[in-house]
Structure formats: C-alpha cells, structure tokens
N, C-alpha and C positions, 0 to 999 in steps of 0.2 A: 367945808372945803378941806382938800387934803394938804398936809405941810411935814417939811421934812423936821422929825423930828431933833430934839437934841438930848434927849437923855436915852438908859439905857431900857429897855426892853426882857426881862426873862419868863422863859416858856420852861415849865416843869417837864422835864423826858419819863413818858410812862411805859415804855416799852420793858424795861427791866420788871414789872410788876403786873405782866398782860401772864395769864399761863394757857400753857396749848392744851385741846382737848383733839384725842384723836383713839379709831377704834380698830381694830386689827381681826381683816374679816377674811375667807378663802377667795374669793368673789364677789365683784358688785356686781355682773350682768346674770342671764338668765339663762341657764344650759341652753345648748346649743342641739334640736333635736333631729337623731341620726337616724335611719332605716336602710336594712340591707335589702334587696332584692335580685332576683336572678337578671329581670329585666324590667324596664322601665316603658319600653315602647310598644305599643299594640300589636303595631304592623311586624308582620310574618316576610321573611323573603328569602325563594330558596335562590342558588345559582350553581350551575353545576360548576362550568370553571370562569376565569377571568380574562381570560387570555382571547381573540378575535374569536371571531366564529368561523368555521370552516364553510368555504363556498358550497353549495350542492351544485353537482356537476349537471348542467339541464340536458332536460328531456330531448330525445330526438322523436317528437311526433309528425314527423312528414317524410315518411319514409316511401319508397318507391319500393315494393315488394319484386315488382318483375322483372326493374332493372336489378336489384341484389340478386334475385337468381340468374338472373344472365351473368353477372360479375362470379358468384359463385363456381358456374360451369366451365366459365373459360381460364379459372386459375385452379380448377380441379385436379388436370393431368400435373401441373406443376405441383402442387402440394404432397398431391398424394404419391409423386416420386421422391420427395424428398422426405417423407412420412417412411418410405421405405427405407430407403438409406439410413437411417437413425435406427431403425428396428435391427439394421443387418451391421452399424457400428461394433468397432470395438472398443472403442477409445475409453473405455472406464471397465473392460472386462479383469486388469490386474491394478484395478484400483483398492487400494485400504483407506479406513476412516483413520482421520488423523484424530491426536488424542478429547480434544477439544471436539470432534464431533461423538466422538463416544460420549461422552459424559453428558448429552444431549438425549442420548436414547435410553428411556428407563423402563427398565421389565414391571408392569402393574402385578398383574395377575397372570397365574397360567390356569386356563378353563380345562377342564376334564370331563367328559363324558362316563355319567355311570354306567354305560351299555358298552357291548361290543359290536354294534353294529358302525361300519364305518359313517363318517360326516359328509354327505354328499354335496352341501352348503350352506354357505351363511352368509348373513348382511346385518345391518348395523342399523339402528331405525335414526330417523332425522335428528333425533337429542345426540344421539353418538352415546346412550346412557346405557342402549338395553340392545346385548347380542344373540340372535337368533339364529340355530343349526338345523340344520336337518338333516336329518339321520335317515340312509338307505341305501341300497347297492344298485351299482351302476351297470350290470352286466346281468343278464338274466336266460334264460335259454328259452322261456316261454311265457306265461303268465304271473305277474308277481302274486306271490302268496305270503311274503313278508308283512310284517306289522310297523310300517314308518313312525317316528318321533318327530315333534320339534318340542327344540330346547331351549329356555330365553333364561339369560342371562343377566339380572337385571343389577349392572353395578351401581346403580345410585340407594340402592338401599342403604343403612347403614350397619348391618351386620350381615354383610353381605359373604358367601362362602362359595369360591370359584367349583367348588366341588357337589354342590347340589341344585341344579337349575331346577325353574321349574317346569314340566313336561307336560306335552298334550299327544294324544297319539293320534294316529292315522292309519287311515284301512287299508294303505299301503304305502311303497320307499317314496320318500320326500326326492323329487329331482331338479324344484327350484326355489327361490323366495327371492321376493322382491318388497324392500322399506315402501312406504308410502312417504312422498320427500317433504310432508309438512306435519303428517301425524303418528300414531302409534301402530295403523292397521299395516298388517303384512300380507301380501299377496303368495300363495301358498299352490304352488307348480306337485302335481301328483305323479307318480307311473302310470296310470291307467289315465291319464287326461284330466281329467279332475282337478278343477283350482277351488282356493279358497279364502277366504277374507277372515282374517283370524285378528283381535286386539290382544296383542301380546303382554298389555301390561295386565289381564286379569287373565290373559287365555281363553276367550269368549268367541267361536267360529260365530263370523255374523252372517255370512251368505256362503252358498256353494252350488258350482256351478252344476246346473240340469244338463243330463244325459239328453240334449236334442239330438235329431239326425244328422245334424252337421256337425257337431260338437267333437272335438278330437278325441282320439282314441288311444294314441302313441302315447309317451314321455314327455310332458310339458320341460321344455328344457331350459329357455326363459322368459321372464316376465316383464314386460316396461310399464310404468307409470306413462298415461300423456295428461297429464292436471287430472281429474276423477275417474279417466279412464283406461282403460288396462290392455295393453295387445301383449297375446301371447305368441310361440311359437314352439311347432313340435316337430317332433322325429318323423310324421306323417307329410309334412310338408304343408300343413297348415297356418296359416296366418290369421289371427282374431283379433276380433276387435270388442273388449266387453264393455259394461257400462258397470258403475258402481255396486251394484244389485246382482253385479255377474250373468246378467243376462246377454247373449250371444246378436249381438246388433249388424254384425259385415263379418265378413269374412273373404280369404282367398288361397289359392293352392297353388306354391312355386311348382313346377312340371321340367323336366330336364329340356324340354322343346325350347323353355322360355328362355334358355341361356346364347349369347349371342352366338352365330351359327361359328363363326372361326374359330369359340372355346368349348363348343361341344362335343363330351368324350363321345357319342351316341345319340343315335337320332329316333333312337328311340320314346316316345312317350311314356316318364313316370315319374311318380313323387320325388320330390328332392329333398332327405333328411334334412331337416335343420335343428341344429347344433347351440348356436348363439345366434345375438341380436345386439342392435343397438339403435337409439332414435333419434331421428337428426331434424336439423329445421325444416320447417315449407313438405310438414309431412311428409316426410321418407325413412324408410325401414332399411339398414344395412343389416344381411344376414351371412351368416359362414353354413355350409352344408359339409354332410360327412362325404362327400369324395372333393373337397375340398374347394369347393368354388364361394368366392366373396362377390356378393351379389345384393346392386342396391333396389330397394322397390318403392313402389310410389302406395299409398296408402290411402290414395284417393280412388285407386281401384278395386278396393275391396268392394264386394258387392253383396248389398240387405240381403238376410236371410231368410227374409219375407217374400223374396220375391221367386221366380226363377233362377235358377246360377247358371252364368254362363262362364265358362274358364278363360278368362281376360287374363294376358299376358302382364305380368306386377314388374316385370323388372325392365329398369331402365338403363342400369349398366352392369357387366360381367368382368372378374375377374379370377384369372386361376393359376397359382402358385406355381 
C-alpha cells in the first residue's frame, strides 16, 4: 500500500554528464528531379483569332430572274440619266490632292518598252502580279504588214527589272488583250482578226483561232471573258461568241438598219464598226461604234455557225450622243 512518506527522498541530476552527438550535412532529402521541355502536352491547336466570329452574310437562292429584269428595265432610263450627269460633272475638275492623300500614292516601277513601236494595250492578269502590252499601230491605210509584240511584265519576280520584259511576237499589231479573271491565260485581239490564248507566265500560245468563213477579218478591238468563254467584237461589226479552244460556236452582225429608226443617221444597210464592249447580266452585250452610237445587244441572238445565218436583229436599245 502506498503512504506518505516522512523522510527525505534524493534523485541524482544526470543531465549535466549526457553529451550531444550531432552531424553537419548539406541535405537530408533527395534532389528534387527537374526537366525542361518546349511542351508538355500532345495536343496541337491552331486558332486564327480570339475574338467572335464574323457572321456570313446568307445566300439569296430564290431569286426571281424575270422579275429582276423587269425591275432592272424600268429603273434603266433613270440610272442611266444620272450615269450621265456624273460623266458630264464638274465638281472635282479644279480639285488637288490634299497632302495626306499624296503620301498614299507611291510610284513602284516605271515600265519601258525596248521597241519603238507604240503600246496599243494592256491589262493586268487576276494576281495583279504580271503586266501585259501589246505593241502596234492603230491607223493603217491598207493591210498590216507590221510585226506586233506582247510584253509581260512579271513583277513578282525577285530580281525583277522594269526595263526588259519578256517578249512574244506576233504576225501582226496587237489591237487587244483581255486577263482571264481567275487565271494566268490572256486573251489576245490581232489586226487581221485573229485571237489568241497565250499563258503569259511562261509565253506558251495554247490555241488560235481558225480562219473559218465566218471568222472576222477586221481589228479585234475587244475581248470579254463570260466564265470560259470569250466574245469578241470588231471593226467589221461582228459579234462572237468562242469556246475555250477558240473555236467559233455563234455569232452576229450589228447592221446600221438595226438601230432604233428615230436614231438612224441612214437607212441604208451596213456593218456597224465596233469600237468597244462591255458585259452585263441576263446576257447582254453594251457596244460603242465608230460613228458613235451606244447600243445594247442581247446575246441570246447570236446564231450557230453550224447552221444557216440569218441576220437577226441583236439590239435592244439605241443610243446616240
């Protein structure tokens, strides 16, 4: 049993007589192991920007073709009076560029011709990369005996030198060219009638067109792209229609009879030079002629050359300065 004592109790203090053992090391855990890498994650992912995405404007597929051209016909006389008025403006005739638009227009290149024959035209192909002249005279007194040029200008080279294009010649004066508006080939207007499909980026003629009997004979004076296929028009007063291969598929002849009887200088029947062109929707042909009449044509009256020709009147409206 336990009882409180009555005497004294002593306990020896050993702490004074304990000695420390101890060891002095850089580290007691286990490096810590590091690797660098460019990336850690498999997955790839590109994004162009971050920012919304821009709506696409939808398609209008249910279009009424017949009322648009009825809408087109009956705001025609209004347009194309106010088409004139802007052409016959003056209101920017003593206009100057302010400083700020100067410093907007920058001289690239100036192109030179190593020939002396003058530059009868040029066009620019779909890149806007490579410029093409053609070289010939526009005034003749009887049959060209000239040697025509085109000249391409190819500034996407990189040592490229405004002063030696490179040159393909021609059996006679070049009197038009027209870009192909997706690719390289250039559509190539002769004096003697004559077109040509030429790839300007190596200078390769890939077709030319056959001397058929209907085939013009005048000055191709210009050329339209319609998607692969080509309508020309000449000084003969022919209108064509070609296919890629430049083969002669329709055709038709403006005639002075065809123009409306009120703007007719003459009642007499014959060819009506043409000058220029241009191509508009729902197939029609606006042409300019040299005694000066603006005259639009419908291009669904060309007629096969396969068949009979009958001289169908092409124009649908007359105008004359």
């Amino acid at each position: 049993m336990f009882a409180d004592a009555t005497f004294a109790i002593d306990i020896p203090c050993t702490w004074k007589t304990f000695k420390k053992q101890t060891h002095e090391i850089s580290q007691q855990t286990i490096p810590i192991a590091v690797d660098t890498k460019e990336t850690q994650d498999p997955r790839l992912e590109t994004i162009d920007v971050q920012t919304d995405p821009i709506p696409k404007p939808e398609s209008i597929s249910n279009v009424d073709e017949l009322l648009l051209g009825q809408f087109c016909k009956s705001v025609e006389r209004l347009v194309s009076r106010q088409l004139i008025q802007n052409c016959q403006s003056v209101a920017f005739q003593n206009y100057t560029l302010q400083e700020e638009e100067k410093e907007q227009t920058k001289l690239l290149y100036k192109l030179k011709s190593p020939f002396e024959t003058p530059v009868a035209c040029l066009d620019v192909s779909s890149s806007g990369l490579t410029i093409v002249c053609g070289l010939g005279y526009l005034d003749h007194d009887g049959f060209c005996h000239h040697e025509g040029k085109l000249l391409a200008f190819h500034t996407f080279v990189r040592d490229f030198d405004p002063n030696t294009p490179s040159v393909l010649e021609t059996s006679c004066c070049v009197s038009s060219i027209r870009a192909h508006p997706s690719t390289s080939v250039f559509a190539v207007g002769l004096f003697n009638g004559t077109i040509m499909l030429v790839n300007m980026i190596d200078l390769t003629v890939l077709h030319v067109s056959s001397g058929s009997l209907n085939a013009p004979t005048e000055p191709i004076t210009q050329l339209v792209w319609d998607h692969d296929k080509i309508v020309s028009v000449s000084r003969d007063g022919n209108v064509c229609l070609w296919n890629q291969k430049l083969v002669l598929e329709r055709m038709g002849s403006v005639q002075s009879n065809h123009v409306h009887r009120h703007l007719r200088l003459s009642n007499k029947q014959a060819p009506l030079g043409i000058t220029c062109c241009a191509l508009l929707p729902f197939h029609q042909l606006v042409i300019g002629t040299e005694t000066g009449y603006l005259l639009r044509l419908s291009l669904d009256q060309l007629q096969p050359v396969d068949k009979d020709m009958i001289a169908l009147n092409l124009v649908t409206l007359s105008y004359h300065g």
